[in-house]
C-alpha positions as CSV (number, residue, x, y, z in Angstrom):
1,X,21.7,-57.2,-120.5
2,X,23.4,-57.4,-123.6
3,X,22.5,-55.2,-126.9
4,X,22.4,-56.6,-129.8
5,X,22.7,-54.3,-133.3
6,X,20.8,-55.0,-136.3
7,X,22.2,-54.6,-139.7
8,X,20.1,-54.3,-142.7
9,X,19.4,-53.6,-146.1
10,X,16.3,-52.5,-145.5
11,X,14.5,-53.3,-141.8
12,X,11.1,-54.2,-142.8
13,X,11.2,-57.3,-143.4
14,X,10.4,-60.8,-142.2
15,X,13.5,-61.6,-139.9
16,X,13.6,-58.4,-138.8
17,X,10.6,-58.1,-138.0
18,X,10.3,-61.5,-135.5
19,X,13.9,-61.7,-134.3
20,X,13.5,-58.8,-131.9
21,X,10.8,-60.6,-129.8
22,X,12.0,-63.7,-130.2
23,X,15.6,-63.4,-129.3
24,X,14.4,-61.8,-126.0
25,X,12.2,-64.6,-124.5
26,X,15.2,-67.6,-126.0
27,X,17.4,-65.8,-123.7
28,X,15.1,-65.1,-120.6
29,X,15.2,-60.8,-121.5
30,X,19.6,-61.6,-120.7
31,X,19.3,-60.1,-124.3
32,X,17.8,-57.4,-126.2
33,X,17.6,-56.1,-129.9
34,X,18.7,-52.2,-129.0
35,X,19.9,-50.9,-132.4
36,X,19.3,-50.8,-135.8
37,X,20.6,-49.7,-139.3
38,X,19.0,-49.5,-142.3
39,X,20.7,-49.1,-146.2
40,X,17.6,-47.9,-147.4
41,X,14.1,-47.8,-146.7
42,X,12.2,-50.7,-147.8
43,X,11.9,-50.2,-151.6
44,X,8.8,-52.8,-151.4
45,X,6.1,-50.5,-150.0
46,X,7.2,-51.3,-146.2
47,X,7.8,-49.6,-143.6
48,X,10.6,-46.4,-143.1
49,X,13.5,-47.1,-141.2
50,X,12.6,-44.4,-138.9
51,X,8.6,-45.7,-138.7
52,X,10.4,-49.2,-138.2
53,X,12.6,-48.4,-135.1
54,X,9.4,-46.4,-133.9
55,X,6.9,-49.2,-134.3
56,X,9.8,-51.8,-132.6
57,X,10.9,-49.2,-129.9
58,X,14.6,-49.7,-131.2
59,X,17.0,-46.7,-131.4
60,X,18.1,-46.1,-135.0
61,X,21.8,-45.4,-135.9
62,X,22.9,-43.2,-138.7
63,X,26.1,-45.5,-139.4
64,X,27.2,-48.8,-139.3
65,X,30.2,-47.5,-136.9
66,X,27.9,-46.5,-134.5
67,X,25.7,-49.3,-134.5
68,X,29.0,-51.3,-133.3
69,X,30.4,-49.4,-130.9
70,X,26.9,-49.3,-128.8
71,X,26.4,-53.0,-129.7
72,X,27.5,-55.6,-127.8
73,X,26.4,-58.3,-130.3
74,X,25.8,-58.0,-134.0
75,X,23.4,-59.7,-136.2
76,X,23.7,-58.7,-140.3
77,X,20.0,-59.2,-141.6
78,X,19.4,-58.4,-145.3
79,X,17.6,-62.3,-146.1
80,X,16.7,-61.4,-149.7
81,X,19.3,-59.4,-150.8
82,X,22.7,-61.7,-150.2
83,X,24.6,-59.4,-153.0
84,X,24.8,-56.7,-149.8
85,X,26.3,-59.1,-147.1
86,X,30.2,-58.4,-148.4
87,X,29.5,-54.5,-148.4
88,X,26.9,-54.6,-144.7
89,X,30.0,-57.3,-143.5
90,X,33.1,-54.9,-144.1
91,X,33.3,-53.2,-140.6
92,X,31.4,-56.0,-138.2
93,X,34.0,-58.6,-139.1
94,X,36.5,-56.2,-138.1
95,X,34.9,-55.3,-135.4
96,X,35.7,-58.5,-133.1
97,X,32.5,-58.8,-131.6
98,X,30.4,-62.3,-132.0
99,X,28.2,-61.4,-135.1
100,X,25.5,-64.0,-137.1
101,X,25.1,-63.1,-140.9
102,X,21.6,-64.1,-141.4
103,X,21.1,-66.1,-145.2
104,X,21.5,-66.5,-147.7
105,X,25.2,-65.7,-146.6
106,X,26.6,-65.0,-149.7
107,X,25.9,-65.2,-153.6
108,X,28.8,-67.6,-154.0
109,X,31.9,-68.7,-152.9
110,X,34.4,-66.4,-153.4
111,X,32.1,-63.4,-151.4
112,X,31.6,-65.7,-149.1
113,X,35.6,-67.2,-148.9
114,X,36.0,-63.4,-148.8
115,X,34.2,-62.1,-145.6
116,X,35.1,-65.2,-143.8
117,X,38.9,-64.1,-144.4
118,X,37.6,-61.1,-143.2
119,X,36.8,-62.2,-140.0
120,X,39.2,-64.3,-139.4
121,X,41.7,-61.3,-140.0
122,X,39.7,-58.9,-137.5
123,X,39.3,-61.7,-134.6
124,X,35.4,-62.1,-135.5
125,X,33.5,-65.4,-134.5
126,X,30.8,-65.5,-136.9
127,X,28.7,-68.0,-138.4
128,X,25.4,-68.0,-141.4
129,X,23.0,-70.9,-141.6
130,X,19.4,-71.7,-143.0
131,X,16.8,-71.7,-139.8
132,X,15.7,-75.4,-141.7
133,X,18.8,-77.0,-140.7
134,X,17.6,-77.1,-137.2
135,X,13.8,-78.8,-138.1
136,X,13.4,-81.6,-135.4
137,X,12.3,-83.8,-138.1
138,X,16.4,-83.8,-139.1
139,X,17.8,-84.4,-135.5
140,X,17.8,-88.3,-136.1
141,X,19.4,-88.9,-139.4
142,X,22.7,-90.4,-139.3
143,X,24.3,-89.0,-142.5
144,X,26.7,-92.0,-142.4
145,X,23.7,-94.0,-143.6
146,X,22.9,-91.6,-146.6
147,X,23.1,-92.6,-150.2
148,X,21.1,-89.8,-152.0
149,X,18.9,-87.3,-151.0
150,X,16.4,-85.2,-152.7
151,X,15.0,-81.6,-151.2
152,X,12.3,-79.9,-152.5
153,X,10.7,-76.4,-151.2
154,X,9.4,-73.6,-152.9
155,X,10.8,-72.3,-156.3
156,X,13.1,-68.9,-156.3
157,X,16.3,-70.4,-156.1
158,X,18.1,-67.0,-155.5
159,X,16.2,-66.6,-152.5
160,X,14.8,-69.9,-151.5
161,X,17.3,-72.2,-152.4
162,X,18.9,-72.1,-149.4
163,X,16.5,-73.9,-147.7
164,X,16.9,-77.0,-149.9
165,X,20.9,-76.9,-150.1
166,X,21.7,-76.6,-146.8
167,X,19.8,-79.6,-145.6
168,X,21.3,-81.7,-148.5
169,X,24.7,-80.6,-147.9
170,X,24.6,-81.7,-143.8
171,X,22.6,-84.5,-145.0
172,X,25.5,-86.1,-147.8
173,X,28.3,-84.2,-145.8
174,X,30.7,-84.4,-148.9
175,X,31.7,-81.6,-151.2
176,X,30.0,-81.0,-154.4
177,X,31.8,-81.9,-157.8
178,X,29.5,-80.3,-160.2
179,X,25.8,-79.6,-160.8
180,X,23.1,-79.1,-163.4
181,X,20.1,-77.4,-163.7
182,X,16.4,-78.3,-165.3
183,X,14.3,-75.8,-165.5
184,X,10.4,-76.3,-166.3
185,X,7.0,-75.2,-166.3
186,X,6.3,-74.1,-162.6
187,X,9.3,-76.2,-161.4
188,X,13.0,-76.5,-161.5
189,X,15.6,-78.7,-160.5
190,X,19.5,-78.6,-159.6
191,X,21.2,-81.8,-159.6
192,X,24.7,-82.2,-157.5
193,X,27.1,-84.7,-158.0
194,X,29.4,-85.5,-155.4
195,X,33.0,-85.6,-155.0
196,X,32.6,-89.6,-153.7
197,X,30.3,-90.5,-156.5
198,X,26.8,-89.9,-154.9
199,X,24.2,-87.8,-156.2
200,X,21.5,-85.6,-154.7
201,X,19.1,-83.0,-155.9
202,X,17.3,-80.0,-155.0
203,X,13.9,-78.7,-156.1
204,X,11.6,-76.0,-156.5
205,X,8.2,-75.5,-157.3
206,X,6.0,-72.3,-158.2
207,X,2.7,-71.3,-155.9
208,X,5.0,-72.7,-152.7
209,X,5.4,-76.2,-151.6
210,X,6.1,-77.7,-148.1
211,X,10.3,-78.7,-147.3
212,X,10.2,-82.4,-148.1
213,X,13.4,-84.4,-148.5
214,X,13.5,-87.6,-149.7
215,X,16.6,-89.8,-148.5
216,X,17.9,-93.1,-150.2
217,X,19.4,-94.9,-147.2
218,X,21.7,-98.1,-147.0
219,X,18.7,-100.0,-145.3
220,X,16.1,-98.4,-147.2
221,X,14.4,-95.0,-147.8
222,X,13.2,-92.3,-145.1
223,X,10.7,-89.3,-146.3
224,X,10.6,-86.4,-144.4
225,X,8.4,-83.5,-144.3
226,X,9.3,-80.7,-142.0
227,X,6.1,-79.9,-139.7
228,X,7.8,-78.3,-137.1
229,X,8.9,-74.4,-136.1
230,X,11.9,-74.9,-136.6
231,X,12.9,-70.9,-136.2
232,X,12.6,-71.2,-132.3
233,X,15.7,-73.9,-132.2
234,X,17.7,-71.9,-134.6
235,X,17.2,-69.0,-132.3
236,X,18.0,-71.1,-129.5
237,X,21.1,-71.9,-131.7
238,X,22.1,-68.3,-132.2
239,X,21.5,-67.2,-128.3
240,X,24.2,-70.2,-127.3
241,X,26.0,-68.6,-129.4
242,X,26.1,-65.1,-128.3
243,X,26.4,-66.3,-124.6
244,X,29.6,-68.8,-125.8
245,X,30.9,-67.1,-128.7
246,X,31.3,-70.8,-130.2
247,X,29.8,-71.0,-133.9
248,X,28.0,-73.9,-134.4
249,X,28.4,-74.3,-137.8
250,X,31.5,-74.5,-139.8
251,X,32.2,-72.1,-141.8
252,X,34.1,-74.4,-144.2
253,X,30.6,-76.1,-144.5
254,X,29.2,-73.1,-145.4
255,X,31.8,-71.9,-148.0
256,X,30.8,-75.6,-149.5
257,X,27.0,-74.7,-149.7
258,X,27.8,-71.3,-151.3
259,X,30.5,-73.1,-153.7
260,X,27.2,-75.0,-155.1
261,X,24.8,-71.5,-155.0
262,X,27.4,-70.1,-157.1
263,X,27.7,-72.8,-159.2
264,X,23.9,-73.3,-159.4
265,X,23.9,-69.8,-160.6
266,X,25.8,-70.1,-163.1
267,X,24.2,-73.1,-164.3
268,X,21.3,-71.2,-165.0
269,X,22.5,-69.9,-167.9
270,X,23.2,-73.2,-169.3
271,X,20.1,-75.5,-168.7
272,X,20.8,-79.5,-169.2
273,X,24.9,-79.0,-169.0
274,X,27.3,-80.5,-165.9
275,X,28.9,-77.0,-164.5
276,X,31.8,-77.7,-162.7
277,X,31.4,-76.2,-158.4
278,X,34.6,-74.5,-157.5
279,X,37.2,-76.2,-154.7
280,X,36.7,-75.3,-151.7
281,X,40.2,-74.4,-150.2
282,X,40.9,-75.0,-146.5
């Protein structure tokens, strides 16, 4: 059976708390959450790290190096707190064993070009993606046939946004020249200009809304709201992966999708003006 190591800011939280249970019955018990680490405990009224790995039946580790040497997979958690993925990163992807990095992956893209160059230096596959891009309600789009597309999700952008840009990203599959953002009463909006011309847009509203992406087509127009549990096929996704050691998603498509985070970010600070997204380099 192989053991798989959990890194976290703090471990009780959402992912960490479902991942356990559902990576075991994806992969028919060939695979088992074994270890944990925790930063800190959860500064949100949650659980200890210790009352965690008790509740979970996982063995705690008191360091990140001996989380890897018992692990035989590694999984870097931390969902809402991307600013800690470069720091909880360091010593996995050198490591050289197959690790995930759950999302956001990174605040922007020079963190994130930086722990890929990490891994690539320490001979670690790794890979990051939003569990949305694997809704079924995606699987038949044929980006070829995309002309714009519009996302919209809940608001939160430094958390949430994610969720929007990755499906608009796969969706336009074109690199980002610049963006701008619109912020409002409840709502806000970032819109993304394209390298070819094209223009899409992502959304988020206060007091939650469902994922709905909107998508201008060359033979008309296609609205999509995701219905589906879409978590059990990313999971799928990441069990190939720890059996193949074969990312499934590039990580140059990913170091795109954090060049227009970062550049979202910034365009915070300057609402209604075009901020330029930084070059991706190969």
């Amino acid at each position: 059976m192989l053991k798989i190591g959990f890194i976290d800011y703090y471990l009780d939280e959402w992912h960490a708390n479902n991942y356990p249970a559902w990576i075991k019955e994806q992969s028919g018990g060939e695979m088992e959450v074994a270890y944990a680490y925790g930063h800190i405990d959860s500064p949100i009224g949650g659980m200890t790290t210790n009352a965690w790995c008790e509740k979970y039946g996982i063995q705690r580790c008191a360091t990140i190096e001996e989380l890897i040497e018992k692990s035989d997979r590694l999984i870097v958690l931390s969902p809402d707190n991307c600013e800690m993925h470069e720091e909880l990163c360091r010593l996995p992807m050198s490591s050289g064993k197959l690790t995930y990095v759950d999302k956001t992956f990174a605040p922007d893209y020079p963190a994130a070009k930086r722990i890929f160059d990490a891994a690539q230096q320490g001979g670690t596959p790794c890979y990051s993606t939003s569990a949305l891009r694997f809704a079924e309600e995606y699987a038949d789009v044929d980006p070829a046939g995309v002309c714009a597309v519009n996302c919209w999700g809940p608001s939160g952008f430094e958390t949430y946004s994610i969720h929007q840009l990755e499906p608009l990203m796969v969706l336009m599959k074109a690199p980002a020249r610049r963006v701008m953002y619109l912020p409002g009463e409840g709502w806000y909006s970032l819109m993304v200009e394209f390298a070819d011309g094209r223009f899409g847009s992502i959304s988020g509203y206060d007091g939650g809304s469902p994922f709905l992406t909107n998508i201008a087509l060359k033979n008309g127009s296609r609205l999509i709201e995701v219905k589906s549990d879409f978590f059990q096929p990313f999971i799928a996704n990441l069990v190939d992966f720890f059996r193949t050691g074969e990312p499934k998603v590039p990580a140059q498509e990913t170091l795109m999708i954090m060049a227009v985070r970062g550049a979202g970010l910034l365009a915070q600070q300057h609402p209604g003006e075009w901020v330029e997204v930084e070059a991706v380099s190969d």
